[in-house]
C-alpha positions as CSV (number, residue, x, y, z in Angstrom):
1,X,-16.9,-34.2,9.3
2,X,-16.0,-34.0,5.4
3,X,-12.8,-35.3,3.5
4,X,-11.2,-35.3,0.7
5,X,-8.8,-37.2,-1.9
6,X,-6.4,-36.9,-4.4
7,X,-4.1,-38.3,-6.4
8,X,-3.6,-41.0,-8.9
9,X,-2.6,-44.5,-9.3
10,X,1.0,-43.5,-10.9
11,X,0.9,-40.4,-9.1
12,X,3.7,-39.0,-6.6
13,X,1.6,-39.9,-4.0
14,X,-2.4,-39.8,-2.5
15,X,-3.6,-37.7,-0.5
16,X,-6.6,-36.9,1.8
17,X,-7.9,-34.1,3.7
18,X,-10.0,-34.3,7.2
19,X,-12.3,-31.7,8.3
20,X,-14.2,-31.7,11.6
21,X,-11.7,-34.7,13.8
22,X,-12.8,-33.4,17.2
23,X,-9.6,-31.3,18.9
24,X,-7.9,-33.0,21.5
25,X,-8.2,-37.1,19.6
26,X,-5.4,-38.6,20.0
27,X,-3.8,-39.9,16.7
28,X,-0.5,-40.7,15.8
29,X,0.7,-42.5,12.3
30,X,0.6,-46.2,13.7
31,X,-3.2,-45.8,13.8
32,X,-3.4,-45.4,10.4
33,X,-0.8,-47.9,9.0
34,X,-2.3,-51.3,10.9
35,X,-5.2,-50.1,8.3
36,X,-3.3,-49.5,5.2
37,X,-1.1,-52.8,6.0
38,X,-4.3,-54.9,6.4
39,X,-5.6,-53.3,2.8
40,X,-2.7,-54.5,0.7
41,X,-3.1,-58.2,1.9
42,X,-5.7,-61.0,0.8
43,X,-5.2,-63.4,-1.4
44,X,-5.5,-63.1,-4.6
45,X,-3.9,-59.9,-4.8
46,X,-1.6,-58.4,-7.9
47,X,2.4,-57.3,-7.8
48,X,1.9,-54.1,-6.9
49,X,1.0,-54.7,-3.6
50,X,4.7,-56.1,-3.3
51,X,5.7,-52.8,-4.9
52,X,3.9,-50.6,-2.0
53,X,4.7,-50.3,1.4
54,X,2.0,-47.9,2.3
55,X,2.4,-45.6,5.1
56,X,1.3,-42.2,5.9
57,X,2.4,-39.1,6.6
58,X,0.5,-36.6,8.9
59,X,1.6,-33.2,7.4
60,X,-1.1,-31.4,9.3
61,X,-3.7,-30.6,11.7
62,X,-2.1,-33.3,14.7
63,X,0.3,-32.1,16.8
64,X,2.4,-33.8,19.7
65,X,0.0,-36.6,19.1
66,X,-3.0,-34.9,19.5
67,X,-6.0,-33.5,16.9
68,X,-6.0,-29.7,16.7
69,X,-9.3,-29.2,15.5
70,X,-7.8,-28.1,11.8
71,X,-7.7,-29.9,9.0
72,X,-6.0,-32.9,9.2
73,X,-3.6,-33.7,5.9
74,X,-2.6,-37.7,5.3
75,X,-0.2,-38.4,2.6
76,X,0.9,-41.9,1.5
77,X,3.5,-41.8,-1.4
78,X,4.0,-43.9,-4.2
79,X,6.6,-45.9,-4.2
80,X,5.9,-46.8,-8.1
81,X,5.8,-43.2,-9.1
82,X,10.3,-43.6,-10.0
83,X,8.5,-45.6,-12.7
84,X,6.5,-43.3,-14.0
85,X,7.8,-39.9,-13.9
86,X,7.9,-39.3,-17.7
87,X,4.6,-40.8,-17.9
88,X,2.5,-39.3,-14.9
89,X,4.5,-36.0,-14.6
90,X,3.0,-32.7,-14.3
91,X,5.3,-30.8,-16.6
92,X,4.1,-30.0,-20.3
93,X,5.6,-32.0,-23.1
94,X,8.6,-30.2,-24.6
95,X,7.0,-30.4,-28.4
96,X,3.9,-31.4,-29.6
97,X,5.0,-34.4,-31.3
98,X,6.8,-35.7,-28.0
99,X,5.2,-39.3,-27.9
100,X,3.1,-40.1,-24.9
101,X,4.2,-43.5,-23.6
102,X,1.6,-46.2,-22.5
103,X,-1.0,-44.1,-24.4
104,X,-5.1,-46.1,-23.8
105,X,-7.2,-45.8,-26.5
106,X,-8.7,-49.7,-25.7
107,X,-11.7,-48.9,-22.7
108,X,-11.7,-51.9,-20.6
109,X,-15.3,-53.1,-20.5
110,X,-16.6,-52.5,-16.7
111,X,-14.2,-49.7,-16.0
112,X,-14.8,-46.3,-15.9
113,X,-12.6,-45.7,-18.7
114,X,-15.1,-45.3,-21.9
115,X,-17.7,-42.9,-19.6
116,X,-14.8,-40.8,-18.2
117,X,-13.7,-40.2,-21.9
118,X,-16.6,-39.2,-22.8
119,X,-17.5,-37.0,-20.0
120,X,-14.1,-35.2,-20.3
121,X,-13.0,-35.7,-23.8
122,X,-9.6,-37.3,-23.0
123,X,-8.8,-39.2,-25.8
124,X,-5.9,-41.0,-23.5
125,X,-7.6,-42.7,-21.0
126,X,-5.2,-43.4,-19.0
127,X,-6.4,-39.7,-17.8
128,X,-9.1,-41.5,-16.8
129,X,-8.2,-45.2,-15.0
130,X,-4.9,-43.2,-12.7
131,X,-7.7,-41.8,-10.9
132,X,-10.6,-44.3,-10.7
133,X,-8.3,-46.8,-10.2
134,X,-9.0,-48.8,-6.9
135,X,-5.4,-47.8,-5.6
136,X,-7.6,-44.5,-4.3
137,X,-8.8,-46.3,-1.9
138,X,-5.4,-46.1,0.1
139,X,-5.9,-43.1,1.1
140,X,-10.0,-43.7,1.6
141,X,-8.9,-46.8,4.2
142,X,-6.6,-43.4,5.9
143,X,-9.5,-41.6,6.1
144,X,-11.7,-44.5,7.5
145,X,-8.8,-45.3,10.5
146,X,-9.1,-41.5,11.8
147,X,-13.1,-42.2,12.3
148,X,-12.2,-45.4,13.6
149,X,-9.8,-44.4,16.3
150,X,-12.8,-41.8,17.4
151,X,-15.0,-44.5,17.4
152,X,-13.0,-46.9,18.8
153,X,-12.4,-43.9,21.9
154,X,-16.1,-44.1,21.9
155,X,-16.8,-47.3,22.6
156,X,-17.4,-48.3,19.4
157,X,-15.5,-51.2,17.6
158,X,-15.7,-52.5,14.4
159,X,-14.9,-56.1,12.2
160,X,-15.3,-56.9,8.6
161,X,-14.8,-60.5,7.0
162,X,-15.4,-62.2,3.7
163,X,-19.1,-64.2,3.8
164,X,-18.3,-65.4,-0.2
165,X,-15.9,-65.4,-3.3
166,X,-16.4,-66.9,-6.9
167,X,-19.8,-68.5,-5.4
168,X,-18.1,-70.1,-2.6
169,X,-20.2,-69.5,0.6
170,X,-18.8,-69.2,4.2
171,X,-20.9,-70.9,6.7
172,X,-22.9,-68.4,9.2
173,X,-20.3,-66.9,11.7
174,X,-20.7,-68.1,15.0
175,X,-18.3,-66.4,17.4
176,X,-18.6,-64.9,21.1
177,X,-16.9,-61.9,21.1
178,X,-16.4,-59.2,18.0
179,X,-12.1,-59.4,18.9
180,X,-12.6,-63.3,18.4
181,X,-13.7,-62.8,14.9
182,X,-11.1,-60.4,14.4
183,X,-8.6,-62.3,15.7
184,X,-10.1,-65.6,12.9
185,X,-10.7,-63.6,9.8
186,X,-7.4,-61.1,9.9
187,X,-5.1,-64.7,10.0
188,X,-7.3,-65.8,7.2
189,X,-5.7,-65.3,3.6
190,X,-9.0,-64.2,2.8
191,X,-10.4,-63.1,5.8
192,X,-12.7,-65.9,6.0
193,X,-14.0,-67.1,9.1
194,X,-14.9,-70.4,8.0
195,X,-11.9,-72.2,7.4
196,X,-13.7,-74.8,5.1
197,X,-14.9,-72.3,2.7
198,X,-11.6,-70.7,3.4
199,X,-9.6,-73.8,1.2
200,X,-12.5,-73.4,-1.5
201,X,-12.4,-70.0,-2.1
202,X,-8.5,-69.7,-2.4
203,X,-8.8,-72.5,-4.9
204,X,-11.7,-70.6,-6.9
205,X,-9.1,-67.5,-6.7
206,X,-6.4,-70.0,-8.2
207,X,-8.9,-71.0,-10.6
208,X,-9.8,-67.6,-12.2
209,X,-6.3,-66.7,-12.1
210,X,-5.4,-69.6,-13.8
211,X,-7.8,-69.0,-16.8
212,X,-6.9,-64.8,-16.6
213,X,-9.9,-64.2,-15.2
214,X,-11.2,-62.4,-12.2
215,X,-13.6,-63.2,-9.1
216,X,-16.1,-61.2,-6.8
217,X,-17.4,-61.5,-3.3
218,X,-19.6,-60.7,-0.7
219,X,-17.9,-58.3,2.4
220,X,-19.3,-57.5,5.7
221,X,-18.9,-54.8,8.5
222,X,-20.4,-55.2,12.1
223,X,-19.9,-52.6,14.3
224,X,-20.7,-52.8,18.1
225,X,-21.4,-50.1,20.5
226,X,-23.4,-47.5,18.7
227,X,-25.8,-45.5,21.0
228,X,-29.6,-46.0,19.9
229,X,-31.1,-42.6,18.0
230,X,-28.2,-41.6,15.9
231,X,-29.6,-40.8,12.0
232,X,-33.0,-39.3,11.6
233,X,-36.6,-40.6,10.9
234,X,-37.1,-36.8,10.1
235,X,-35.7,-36.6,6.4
236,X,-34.9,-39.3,3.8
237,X,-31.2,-37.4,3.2
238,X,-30.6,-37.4,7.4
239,X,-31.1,-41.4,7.4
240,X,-27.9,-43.3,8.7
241,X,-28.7,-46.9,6.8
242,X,-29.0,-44.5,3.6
243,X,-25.6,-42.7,4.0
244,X,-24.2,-46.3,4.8
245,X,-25.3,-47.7,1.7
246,X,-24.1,-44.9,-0.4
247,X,-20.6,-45.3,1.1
248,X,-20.4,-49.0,0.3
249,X,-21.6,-48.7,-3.3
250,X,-19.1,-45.4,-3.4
251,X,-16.1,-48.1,-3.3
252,X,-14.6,-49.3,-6.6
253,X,-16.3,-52.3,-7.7
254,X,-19.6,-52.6,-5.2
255,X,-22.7,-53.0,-6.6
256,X,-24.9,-53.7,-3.8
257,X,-25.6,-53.6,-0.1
258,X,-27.7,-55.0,2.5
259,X,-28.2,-54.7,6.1
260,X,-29.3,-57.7,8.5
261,X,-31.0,-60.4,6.9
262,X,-31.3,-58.1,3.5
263,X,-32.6,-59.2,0.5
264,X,-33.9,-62.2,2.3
265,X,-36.8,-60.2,4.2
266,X,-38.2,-60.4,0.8
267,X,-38.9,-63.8,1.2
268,X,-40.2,-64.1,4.8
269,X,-43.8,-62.9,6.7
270,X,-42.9,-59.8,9.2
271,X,-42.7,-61.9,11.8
272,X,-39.6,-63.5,10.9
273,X,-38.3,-60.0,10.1
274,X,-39.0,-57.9,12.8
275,X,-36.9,-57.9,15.5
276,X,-38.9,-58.2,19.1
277,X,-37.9,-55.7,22.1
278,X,-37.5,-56.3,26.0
279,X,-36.0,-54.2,28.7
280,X,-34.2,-55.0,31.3
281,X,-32.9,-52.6,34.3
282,X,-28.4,-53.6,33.2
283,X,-29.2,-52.6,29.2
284,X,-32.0,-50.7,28.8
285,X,-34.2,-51.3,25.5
286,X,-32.7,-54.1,23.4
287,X,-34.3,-56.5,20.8
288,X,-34.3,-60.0,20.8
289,X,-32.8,-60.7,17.4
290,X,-30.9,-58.6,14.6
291,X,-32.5,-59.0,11.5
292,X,-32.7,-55.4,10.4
293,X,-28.8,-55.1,11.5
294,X,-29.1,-52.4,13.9
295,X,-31.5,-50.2,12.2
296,X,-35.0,-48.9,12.5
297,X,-36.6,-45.7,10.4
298,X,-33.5,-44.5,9.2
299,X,-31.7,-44.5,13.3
300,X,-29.6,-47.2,15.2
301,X,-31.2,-49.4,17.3
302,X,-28.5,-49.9,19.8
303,X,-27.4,-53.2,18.4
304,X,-24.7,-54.4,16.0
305,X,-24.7,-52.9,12.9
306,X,-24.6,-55.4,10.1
307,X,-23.5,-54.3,6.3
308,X,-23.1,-56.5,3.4
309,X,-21.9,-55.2,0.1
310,X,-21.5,-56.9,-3.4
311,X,-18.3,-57.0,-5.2
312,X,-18.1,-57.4,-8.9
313,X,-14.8,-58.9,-10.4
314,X,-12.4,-56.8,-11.6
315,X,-13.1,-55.6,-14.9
316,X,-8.9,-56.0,-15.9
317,X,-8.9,-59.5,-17.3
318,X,-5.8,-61.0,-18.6
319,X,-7.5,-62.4,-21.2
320,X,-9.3,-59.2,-22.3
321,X,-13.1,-59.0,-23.4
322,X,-13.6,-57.2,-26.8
323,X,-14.0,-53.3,-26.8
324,X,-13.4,-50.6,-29.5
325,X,-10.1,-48.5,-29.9
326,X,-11.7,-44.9,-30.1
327,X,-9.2,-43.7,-32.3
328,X,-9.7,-46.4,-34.9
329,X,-13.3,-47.6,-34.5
330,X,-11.8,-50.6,-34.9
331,X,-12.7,-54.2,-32.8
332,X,-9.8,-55.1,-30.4
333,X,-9.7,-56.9,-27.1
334,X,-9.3,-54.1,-23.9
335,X,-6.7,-53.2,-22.4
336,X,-4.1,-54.6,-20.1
337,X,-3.5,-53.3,-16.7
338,X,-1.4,-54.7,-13.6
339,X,-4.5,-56.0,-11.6
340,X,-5.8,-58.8,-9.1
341,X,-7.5,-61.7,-9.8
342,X,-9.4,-61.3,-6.5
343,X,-9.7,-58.0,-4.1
344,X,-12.8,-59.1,-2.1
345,X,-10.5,-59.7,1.3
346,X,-8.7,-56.2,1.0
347,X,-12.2,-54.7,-0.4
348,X,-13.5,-55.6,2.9
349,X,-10.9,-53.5,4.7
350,X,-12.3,-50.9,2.8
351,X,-15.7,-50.8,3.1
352,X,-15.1,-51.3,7.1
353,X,-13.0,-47.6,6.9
354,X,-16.3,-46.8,4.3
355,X,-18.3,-47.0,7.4
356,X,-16.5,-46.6,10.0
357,X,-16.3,-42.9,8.4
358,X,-20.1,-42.7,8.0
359,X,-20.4,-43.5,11.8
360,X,-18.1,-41.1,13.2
361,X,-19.7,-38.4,11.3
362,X,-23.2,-38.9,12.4
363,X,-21.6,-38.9,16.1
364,X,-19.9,-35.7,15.4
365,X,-23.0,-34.4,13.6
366,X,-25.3,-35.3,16.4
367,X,-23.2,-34.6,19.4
368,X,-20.6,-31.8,20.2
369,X,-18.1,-32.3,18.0
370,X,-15.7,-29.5,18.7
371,X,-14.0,-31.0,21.6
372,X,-13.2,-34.5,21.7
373,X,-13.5,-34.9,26.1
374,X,-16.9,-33.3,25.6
375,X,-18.1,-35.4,22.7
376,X,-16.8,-38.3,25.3
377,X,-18.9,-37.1,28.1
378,X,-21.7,-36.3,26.1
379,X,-22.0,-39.9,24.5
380,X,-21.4,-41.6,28.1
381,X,-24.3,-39.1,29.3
382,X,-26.6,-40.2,26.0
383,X,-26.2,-44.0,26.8
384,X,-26.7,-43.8,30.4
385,X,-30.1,-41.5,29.8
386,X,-31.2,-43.9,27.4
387,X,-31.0,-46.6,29.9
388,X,-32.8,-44.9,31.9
389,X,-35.7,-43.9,29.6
């Protein structure tokens, strides 16, 4: 399973190509929209979520609700794009001394604007931010509900929720069932299950707005129901925890990731690290504890998967830091875009479709992927040998 997007922040709309869904999935549009409806909220968020109403289009590779085993094709317009027709549009200039409007010559430090000049030799950046802008990740969350709805037909489930914002800490999540903190964190305004920490970090979001500044977080994914074996101790580039990590520092903004206890294992003797493993005749091989989050030698271990990933504030501050105009040389403060004070509760709907995507392709990689009733039996077969092992 590959995919692949396109489009800009201004643009008409994004788009994102699917290779390898197994034939015979079903998947109609409402599968996708609950994702791209739970992306735009969170508080903290800027006006142009109230702009966008995303929803896609399926303009290939489903038909009468059912996966075909082409490419699939998901469209989400831009509802902004009226706007921005002069500005965005594809059509050359009619003379070379036609003024382009909302010209960026101010690289906003943190953003990929200075590096993408530089790499491309755009002296308008706005070349550059349309497209590493974090409105991409519309059509990334698209992509992601596809691989959940596989999953999902698979036996496989997953949750995300925010664990901190601004240095405001969530209590440990306690909860008995993975639909129970669901059910918490997507009521949340910031998908918090701690509603103490909840109060405190809607107030630190206030805060930074307040002052025109911005705030990051801490996001994490569990996902239940993945049969033990899938990755590869074989070769470092075959390793599922490796491809998971690289699709959560992919997203806009991440700058870390850690599974289980993390960073913390640093700190503690192997015994308080390693998780211990029993049998028993109902489950088969399980371990006692979770504090490698599912994984061992680059493979699942049958439990939940547990990802954590590091979000830096949002480099567009209303109250700009100083950069350089590259056409003058000259000191100015950066420039100004429409932004969010806070993204961490819709970033986490991201990095869930981040690996939710990862997940479904190592089960298509590993499995028969052609058909999806075989890929079904297949699994079922896997989990019941592996009881039985």
């Amino acid at each position: 399973m590959r995919y692949l997007t396109a489009g800009e922040s201004h643009g008409p709309q994004l788009t994102a190509i699917i290779e390898g869904l197994p034939a015979g999935m079903p998947l109609v549009a409402e599968d996708i929209n609950e994702n791209l409806a739970r992306r735009q909220k969170g508080y903290g968020r800027g006006r142009r979520m109230q702009i966008e109403k995303d929803e896609v289009q399926i303009l290939s590779g489903v038909r009468h609700g059912y996966t075909l085993g082409s490419p699939v094709t998901l469209a989400v317009e831009n509802n902004d794009w009226k706007h921005w027709t002069n500005i965005m549009g594809q059509a050359p200039l009619e003379t070379d001394s036609d003024d382009v409007k909302r010209k960026i010559t101010r690289p906003r430090p943190g953003h990929a604007d200075l590096n993408g000049a530089l790499k491309y030799g755009h002296r308008d950046m706005r070349n550059v931010l349309e497209r590493s802008s974090a409105r991409e990740t519309t059509v990334r969350v698209a992509a992601g509900a596809a691989a959940k709805k596989l999953l999902s037909l698979l036996g496989i489930e997953l949750a995300c929720h925010v664990i901190e914002i601004g240095g405001v800490k969530a209590q440990p999540v306690r909860y008995d069932s993975l639909q129970e903190l669901k059910d918490k964190t997507e009521a949340s305004p910031v998908r918090c299950y701690d509603s103490e920490a909840e109060v405190q970090m809607m107030e630190a979001i206030d805060k930074a707005k307040k002052n025109g500044d911005s705030i990051g977080g801490i996001v994490e994914v569990i996902a239940e129901g993945m049969p033990a074996g899938v990755g590869s101790y074989v070769h470092y580039d075959r390793k599922l925890d490796a491809k998971l990590a690289a699709a959560i520092v992919s997203i806009n903004a991440f700058k870390g990731v850690e599974f289980g206890i993390g960073f913390e294992a640093a700190r503690k003797p192997g015994s308080e690290v390693h998780d211990e493993i029993v049998w028993n005749e109902e489950q088969g091989y399980y371990r006692k504890s979770n504090r490698l989050g599912g994984f061992e030698g680059g493979m699942t271990t049958g439990m939940p998967i547990v990802v954590r990933g590091v979000m830096k504030p949002i480099p567009t501050l209303y109250k700009p830091l100083q950069s350089v105009d590259i056409e003058t040389k000259e000191p100015f403060s950066a420039s100004i875009e429409r932004s969010d004070s806070c993204a961490v509760p819709a970033a986490a709907v991201v990095a869930e479709a981040a690996i939710a995507w990862e997940l479904a392709a190592a089960i298509v990689g590993q499995y028969y992927g052609d058909r999806f009733e075989t890929l079904k039996l297949e699994i079922e077969d896997q989990r019941k040998q592996m009881r039985e092992f």
